[in-house]
C-alpha positions as CSV (number, residue, x, y, z in Angstrom):
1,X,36.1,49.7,-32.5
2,X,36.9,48.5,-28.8
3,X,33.9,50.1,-28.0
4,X,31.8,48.4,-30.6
5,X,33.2,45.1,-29.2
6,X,32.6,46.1,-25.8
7,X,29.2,46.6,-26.7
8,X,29.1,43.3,-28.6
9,X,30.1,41.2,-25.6
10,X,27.5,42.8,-23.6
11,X,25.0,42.0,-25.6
12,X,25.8,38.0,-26.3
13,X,26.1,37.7,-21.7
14,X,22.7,39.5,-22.0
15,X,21.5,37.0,-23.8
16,X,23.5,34.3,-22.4
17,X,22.0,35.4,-18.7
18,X,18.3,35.2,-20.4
19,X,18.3,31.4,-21.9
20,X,20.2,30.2,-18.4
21,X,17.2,31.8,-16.7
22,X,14.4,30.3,-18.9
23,X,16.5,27.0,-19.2
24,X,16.2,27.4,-14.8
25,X,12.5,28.4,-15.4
26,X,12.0,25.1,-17.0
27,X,13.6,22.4,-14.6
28,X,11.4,24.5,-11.9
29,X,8.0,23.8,-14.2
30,X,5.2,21.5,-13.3
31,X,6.0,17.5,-13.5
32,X,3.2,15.3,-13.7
33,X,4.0,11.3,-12.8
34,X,1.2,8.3,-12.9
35,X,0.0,6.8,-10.0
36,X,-2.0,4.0,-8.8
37,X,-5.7,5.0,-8.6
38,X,-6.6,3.4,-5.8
39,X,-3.4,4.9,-4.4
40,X,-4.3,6.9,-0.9
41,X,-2.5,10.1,-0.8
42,X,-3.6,14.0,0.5
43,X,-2.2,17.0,-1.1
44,X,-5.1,19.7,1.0
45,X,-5.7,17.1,3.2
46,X,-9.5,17.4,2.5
47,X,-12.0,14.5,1.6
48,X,-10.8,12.9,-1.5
49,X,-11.5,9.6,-3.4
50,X,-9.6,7.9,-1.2
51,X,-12.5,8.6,1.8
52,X,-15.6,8.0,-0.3
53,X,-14.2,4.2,-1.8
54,X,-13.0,3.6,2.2
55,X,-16.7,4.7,2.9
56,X,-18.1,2.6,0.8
57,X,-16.1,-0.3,1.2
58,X,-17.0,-0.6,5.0
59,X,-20.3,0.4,4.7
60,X,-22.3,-1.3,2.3
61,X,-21.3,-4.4,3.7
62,X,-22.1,-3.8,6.9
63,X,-25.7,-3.0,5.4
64,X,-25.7,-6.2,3.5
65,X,-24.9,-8.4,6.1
66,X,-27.7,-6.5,8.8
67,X,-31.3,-8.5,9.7
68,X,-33.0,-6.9,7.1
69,X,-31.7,-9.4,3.7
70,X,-32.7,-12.4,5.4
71,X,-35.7,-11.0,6.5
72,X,-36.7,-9.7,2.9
73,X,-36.0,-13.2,1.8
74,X,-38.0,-14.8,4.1
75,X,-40.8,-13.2,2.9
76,X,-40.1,-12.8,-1.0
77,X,-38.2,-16.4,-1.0
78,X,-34.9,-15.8,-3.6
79,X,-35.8,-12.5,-5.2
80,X,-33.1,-10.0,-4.8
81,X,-34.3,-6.5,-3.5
82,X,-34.5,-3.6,-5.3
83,X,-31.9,-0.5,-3.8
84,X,-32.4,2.9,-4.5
85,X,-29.1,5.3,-3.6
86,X,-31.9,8.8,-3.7
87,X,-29.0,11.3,-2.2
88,X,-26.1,12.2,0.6
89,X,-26.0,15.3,2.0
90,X,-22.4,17.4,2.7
91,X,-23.1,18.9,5.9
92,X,-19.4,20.0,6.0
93,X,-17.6,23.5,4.9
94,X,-15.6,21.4,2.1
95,X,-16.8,21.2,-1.4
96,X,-17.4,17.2,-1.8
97,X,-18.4,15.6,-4.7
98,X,-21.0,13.9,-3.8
99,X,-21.3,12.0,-7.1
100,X,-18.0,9.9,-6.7
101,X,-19.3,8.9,-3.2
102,X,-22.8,8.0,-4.6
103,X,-21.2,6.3,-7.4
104,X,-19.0,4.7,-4.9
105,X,-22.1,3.0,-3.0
106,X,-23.5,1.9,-6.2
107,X,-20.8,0.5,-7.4
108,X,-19.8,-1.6,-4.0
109,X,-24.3,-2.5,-4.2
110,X,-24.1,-3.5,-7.5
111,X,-20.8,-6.0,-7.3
112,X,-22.4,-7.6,-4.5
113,X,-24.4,-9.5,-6.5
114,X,-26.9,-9.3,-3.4
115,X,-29.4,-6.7,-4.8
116,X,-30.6,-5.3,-7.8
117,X,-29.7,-1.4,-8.2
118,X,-32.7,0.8,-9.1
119,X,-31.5,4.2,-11.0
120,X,-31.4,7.6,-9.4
121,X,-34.1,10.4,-10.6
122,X,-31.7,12.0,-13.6
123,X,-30.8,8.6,-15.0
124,X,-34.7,8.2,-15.0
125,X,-35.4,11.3,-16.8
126,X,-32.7,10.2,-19.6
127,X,-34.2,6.8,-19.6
128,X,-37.9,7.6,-19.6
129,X,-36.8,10.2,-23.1
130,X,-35.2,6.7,-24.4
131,X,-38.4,5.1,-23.6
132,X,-40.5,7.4,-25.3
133,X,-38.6,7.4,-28.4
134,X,-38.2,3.4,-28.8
135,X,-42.0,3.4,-28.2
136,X,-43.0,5.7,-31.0
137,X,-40.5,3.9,-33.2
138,X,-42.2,0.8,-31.7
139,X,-46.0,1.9,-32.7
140,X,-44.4,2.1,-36.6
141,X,-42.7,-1.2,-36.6
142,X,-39.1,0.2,-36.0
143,X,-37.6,-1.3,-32.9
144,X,-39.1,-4.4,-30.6
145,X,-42.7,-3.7,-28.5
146,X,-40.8,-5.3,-25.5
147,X,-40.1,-1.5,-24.1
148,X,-43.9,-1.4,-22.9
149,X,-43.4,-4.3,-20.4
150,X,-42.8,-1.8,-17.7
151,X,-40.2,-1.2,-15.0
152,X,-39.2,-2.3,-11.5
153,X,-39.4,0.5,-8.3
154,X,-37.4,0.0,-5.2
155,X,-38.1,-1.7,-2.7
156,X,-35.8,-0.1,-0.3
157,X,-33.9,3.7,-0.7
158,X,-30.8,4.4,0.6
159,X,-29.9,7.9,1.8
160,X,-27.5,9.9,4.4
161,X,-25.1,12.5,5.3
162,X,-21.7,13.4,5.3
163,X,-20.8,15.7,8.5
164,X,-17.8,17.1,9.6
165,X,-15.9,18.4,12.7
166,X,-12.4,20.6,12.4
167,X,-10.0,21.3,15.1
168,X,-7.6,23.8,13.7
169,X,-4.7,25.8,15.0
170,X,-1.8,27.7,13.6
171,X,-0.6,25.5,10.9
172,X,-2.2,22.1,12.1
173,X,-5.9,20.6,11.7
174,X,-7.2,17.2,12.6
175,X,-10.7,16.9,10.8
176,X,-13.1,14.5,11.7
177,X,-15.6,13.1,9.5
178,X,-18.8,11.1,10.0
179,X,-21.2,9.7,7.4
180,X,-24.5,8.1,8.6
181,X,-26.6,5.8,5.6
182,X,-29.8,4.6,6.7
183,X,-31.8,1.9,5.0
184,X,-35.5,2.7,4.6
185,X,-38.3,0.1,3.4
186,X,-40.5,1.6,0.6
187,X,-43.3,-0.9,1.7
188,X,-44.1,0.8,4.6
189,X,-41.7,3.6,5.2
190,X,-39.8,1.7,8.3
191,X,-35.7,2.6,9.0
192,X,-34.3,-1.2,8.3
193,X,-30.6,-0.3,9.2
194,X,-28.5,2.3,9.6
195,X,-24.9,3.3,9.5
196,X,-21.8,4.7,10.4
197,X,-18.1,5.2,8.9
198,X,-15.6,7.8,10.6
199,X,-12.4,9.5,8.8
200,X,-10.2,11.4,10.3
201,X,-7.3,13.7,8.6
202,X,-4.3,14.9,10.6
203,X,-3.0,17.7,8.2
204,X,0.3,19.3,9.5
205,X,2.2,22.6,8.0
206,X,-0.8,23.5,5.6
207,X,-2.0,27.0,5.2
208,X,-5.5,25.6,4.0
209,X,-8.1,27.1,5.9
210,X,-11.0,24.0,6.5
């Protein structure tokens, strides 16, 4: 009997010891809070969204604000130009999505209210298919004819790079980043401006590798 109770008491601090350690498990899980998007913050310290909106900010209007606007002006009186963001190279070790920062430029282009944005090569391909299909439906009276009155090009393409340098050593980095845009006139293939934005990260106590 005392042994069947011994064993009895065991048993329930066994289980007792389990539950406290899956209840500690628990409070030690993941928590997840809500912050500002346009909230700067670094968990690798590597480029983020925070660098490609900063990028953009300071760049596009130094572009729009360059000899070239009046200029176009000038000669085409109050008709906006046409901007064509074609691509931006990463030149650095780091993955970077490159699509945030292109959408980033487009977006600052596009709220100027300066220019009118021309779409990249893929949102071409989607739209020529939609053009293709609202002009069959067209040639059997099923949608308006007004698809066949053509489309704009650009008048100028944007393009650059994203470079890097990395000074790193024992748990410390400072990383250095550079991104050149440059301008160029579709008319006749001349630079109209180029530019330059610089980041740099100070990353301390981090075992990333850059």
């Amino acid at each position: 009997m005392l042994r069947s109770n011994l064993l009895e008491k065991l048993t329930l601090a066994a289980v007792a010891c389990v539950l406290v350690a899956v209840v500690l498990a628990g409070c030690g899980g993941t928590k997840v809070a809500n912050v500002d998007p346009r909230t700067e913050g670094y968990i690798s310290g590597r480029w983020n969204d925070s660098d490609a909106r900063a990028v953009a900010e300071d760049l596009i209007p130094q572009c729009l604000e360059s000899p070239w606007l009046p200029e176009f002006r000038g000669q085409q009186g109050d008709q906006r130009p046409r901007v064509l963001v074609a691509y931006v190279e990463n030149n650095t070790s780091e993955h970077i999505s490159i699509d945030v920062f292109m959408n980033e430029l487009q977006r600052v282009l596009i709220n100027s209210g300066v220019v009118r944005f021309v779409a990249d090569e893929v949102v071409r391909e989607d739209l020529m298919r939609e053009v293709e299909w609202q002009r069959d439906m067209a040639a059997g009276g099923g949608v308006s004819r007004d698809v066949d009155r053509g489309v704009s090009g650009a008048d100028f393409m944007m393009m650059g790079a994203v470079n890097s340098v990395v000074d790193q050593g024992g748990g410390s980095a400072i990383v250095y980043y550079k991104v050149d845009l440059s301008l160029t006139d579709l008319r006749n293939w001349e630079k109209v401006w180029i530019g330059t934005a610089e980041r740099k990260h100070l990353v301390e106590g981090s075992k990333v590798r850059f």
